[in-house]
C-alpha positions in Angstrom: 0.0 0.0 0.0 1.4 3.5 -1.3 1.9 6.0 1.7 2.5 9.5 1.0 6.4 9.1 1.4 6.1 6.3 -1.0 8.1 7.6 -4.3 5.1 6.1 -6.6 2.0 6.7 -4.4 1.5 9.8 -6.7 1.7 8.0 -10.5 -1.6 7.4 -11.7 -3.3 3.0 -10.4 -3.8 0.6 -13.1 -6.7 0.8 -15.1 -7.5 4.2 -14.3 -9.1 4.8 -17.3 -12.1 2.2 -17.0 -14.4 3.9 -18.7 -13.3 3.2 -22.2 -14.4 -0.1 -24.0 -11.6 -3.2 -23.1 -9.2 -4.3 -25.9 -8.9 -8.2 -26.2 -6.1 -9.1 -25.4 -4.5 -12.6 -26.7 -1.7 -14.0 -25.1 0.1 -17.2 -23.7 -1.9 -18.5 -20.1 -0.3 -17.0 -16.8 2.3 -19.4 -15.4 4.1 -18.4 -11.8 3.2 -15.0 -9.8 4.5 -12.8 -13.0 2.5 -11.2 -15.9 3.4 -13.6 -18.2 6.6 -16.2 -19.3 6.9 -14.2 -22.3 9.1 -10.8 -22.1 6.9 -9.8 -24.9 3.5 -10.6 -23.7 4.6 -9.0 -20.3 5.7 -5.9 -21.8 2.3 -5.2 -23.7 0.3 -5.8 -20.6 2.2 -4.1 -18.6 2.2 -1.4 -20.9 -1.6 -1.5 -21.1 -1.8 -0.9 -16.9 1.0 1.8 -17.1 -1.5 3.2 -19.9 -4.5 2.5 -18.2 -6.2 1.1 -21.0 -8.9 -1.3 -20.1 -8.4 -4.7 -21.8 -9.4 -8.6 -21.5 -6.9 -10.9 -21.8 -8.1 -14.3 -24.0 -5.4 -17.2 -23.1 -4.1 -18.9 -26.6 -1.4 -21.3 -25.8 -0.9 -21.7 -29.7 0.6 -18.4 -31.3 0.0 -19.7 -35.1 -3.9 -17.9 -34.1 -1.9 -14.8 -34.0 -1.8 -12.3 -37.4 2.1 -12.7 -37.8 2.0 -16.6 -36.3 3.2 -15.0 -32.9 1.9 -13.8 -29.8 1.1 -10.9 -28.2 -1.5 -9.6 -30.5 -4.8 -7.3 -29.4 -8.1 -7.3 -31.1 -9.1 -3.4 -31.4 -12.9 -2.5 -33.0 -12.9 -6.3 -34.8 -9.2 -5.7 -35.9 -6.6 -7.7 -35.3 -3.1 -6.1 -35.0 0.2 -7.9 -34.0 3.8 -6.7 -32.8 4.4 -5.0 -29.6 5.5 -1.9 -30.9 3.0 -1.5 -33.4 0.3 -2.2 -31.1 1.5 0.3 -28.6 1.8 3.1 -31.5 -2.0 2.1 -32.6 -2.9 2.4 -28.9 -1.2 5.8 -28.4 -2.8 7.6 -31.7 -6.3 5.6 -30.9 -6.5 6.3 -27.2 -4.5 9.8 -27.2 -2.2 8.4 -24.4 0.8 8.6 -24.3 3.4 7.6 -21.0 6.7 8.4 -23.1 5.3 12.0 -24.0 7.9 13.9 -21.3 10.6 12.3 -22.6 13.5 13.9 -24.4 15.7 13.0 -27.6 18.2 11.5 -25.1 15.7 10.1 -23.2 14.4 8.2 -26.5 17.2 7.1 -27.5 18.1 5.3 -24.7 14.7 3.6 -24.9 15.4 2.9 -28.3 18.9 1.0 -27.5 17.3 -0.9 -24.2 14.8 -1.7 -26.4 17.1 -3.3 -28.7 19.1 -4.9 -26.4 16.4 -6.6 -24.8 14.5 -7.4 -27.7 16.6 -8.6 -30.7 19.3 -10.5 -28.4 18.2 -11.1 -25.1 15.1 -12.4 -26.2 16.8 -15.1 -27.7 18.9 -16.0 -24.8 15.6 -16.0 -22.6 14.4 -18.6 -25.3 17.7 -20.9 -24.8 17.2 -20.3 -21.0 14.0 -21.1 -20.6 13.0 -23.5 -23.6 16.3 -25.4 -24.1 18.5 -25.7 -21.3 17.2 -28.6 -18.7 16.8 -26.2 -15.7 14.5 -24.5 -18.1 12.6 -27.1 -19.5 11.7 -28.6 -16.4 9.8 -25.9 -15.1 8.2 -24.8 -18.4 6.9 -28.2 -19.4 4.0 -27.6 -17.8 2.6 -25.4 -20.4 1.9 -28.7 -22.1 -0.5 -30.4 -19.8 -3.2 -28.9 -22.3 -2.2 -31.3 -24.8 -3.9 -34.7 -25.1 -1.4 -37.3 -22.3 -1.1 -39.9 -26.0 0.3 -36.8 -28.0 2.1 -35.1 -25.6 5.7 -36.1 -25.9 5.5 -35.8 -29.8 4.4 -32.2 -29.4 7.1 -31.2 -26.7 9.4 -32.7 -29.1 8.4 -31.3 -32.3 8.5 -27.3 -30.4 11.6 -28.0 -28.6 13.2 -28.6 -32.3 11.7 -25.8 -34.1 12.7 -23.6 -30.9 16.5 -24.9 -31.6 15.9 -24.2 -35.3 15.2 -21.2 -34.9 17.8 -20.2 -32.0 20.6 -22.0 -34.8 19.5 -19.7 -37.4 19.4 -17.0 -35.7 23.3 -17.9 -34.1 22.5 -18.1 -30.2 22.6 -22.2 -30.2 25.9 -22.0 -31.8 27.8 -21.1 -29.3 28.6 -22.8 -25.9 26.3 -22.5 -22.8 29.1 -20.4 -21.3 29.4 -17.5 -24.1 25.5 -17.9 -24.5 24.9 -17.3 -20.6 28.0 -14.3 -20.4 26.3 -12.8 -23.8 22.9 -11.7 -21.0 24.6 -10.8 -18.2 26.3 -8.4 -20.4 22.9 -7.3 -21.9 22.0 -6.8 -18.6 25.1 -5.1 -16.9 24.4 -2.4 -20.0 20.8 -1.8 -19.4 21.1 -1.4 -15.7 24.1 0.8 -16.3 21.4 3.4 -18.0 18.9 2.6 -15.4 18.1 6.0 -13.0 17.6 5.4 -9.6 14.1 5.1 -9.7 11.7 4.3 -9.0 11.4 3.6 -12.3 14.3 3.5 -15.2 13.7 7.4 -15.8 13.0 8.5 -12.8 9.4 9.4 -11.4 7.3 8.9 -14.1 6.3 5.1 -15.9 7.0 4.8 -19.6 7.0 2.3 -22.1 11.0 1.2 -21.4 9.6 0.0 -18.1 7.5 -1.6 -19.3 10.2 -3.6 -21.5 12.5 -3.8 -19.0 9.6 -5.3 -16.3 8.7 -7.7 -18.8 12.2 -9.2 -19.6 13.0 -9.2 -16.1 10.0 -10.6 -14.5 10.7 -13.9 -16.7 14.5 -13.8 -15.8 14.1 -12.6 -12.0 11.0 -13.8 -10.5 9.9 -17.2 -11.8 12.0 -20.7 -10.5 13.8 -21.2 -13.5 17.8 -21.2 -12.3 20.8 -20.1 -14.5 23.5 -17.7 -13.9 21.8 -14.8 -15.3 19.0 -14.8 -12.8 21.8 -15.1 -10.0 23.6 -12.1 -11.6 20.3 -10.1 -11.6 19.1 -11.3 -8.6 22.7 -10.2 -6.5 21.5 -6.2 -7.6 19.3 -5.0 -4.9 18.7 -2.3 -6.9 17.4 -4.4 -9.6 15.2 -6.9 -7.4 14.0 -3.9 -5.6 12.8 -2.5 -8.7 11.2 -5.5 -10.2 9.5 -6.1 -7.1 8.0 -2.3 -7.3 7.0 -3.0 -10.6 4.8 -5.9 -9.5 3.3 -4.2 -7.1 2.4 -1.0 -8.2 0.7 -2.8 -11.3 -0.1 -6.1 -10.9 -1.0 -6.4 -7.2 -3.0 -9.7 -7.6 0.4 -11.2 -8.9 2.5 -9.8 -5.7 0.1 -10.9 -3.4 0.2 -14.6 -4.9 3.6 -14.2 -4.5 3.5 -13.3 -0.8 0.8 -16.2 0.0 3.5 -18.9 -2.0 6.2 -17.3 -0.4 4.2 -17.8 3.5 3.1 -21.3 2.5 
């Protein structure tokens, strides 16, 4: 509970604008206390609660239902619309919000870099994390108990090799656990380099980097799923505390279920 020394009691609760008719919002189901297991379906809706845009969120475990084959992806007025970015920039001209309007050209750019950073490398070391290595695996085979128990292994196996495809074309899987693991802790020691000292990455005010950053780091920091990285990230008090903040401010269900697992 914000008090009035409380550095974000004064920026604007979740879903303040209620009013207005909810987005759908399709996305992977909830596993753990966090948003979601995907950095990008994290990052829209916390994006959409830093907004305050009212949206429903419609659980599709299969991303080929999405527009591009992927998910996030919102449907707005009977339109479907994929891409983080570009549903973000259709939400800002459609809604007339806008959380990144103080910003400056500096300001921007960093966003632009962390983005970047995040999105078109560390993504794919999340995936090799997560989806590949056995301490990642083991936790997220659960988001297969879905599918039919007599089809079940051919389907983990059939994903887990078009994940590898992909991470080998893309380059990650051909390097050794080592460089692949050192390559996101120096993703990380960069963006938290640029980082202010809160409470959020510039300062005062929520904008749509935090909303990037929350949702990579949620998946790295506060689910069960070990490697290096999330001991790197996890030894920055600075960084726990601020992922921790995060979770509260805007998804105070999530915290809570947190606290209860953590009591239990």
């Amino acid at each position: 509970m914000a008090t009035k020394r409380d550095p974000i009691a004064a920026v604007p609760s979740p879903m303040r604008n209620a009013a207005q008719p909810p987005i759908k919002l399709f996305q992977f189901p909830r596993v753990f206390a966090i948003p979601n297991l995907s950095p990008f379906c994290c990052k829209l809706e916390t994006w959409l609660r830093i907004a305050g845009i009212p949206y429903e969120i419609v659980e599709t475990p299969d991303p080929r239902k999405g527009p591009k084959g992927k998910l996030p992806f919102i449907e707005d007025s009977g339109a479907r619309i994929a891409d983080t970015s570009i549903i973000i920039d259709h939400l800002k001209r459609t809604r007339g919000v806008d959380p990144d309007a103080s910003l400056d050209s500096s300001q921007r750019a960093t966003a632009l870099l962390v983005q970047r950073t995040l999105e078109e490398h560390y993504a794919f070391v999340v995936a090799y994390t997560h989806l590949v290595r056995d301490e990642g695996v083991r936790h997220t085979r659960a988001r297969f108990d879905a599918v039919p128990a007599v089809v079940r292994p051919l389907v983990i196996r059939m994903v887990q090799k078009q994940i590898k495809n992909l991470l080998w074309q893309q380059g990650i899987l051909r390097h050794t656990d080592n460089d692949i693991i050192e390559s996101g802790v120096l993703d990380w020691r960069a963006v938290l380099a640029v980082m202010s000292e809160g409470p959020f990455f510039f300062g005062g005010r929520p904008t749509t980097v935090d909303a990037t950053v929350f949702g990579t780091l949620a998946t790295s920091v506060l689910t069960p799923i070990e490697s290096p990285i999330r001991d790197f990230l996890r030894s920055k008090p600075a960084c726990v505390a601020y992922v921790e903040r995060m979770r509260s401010h805007f998804f105070p269900e999530l915290s809570e279920t947190a606290h209860q697992a953590r009591a239990s």
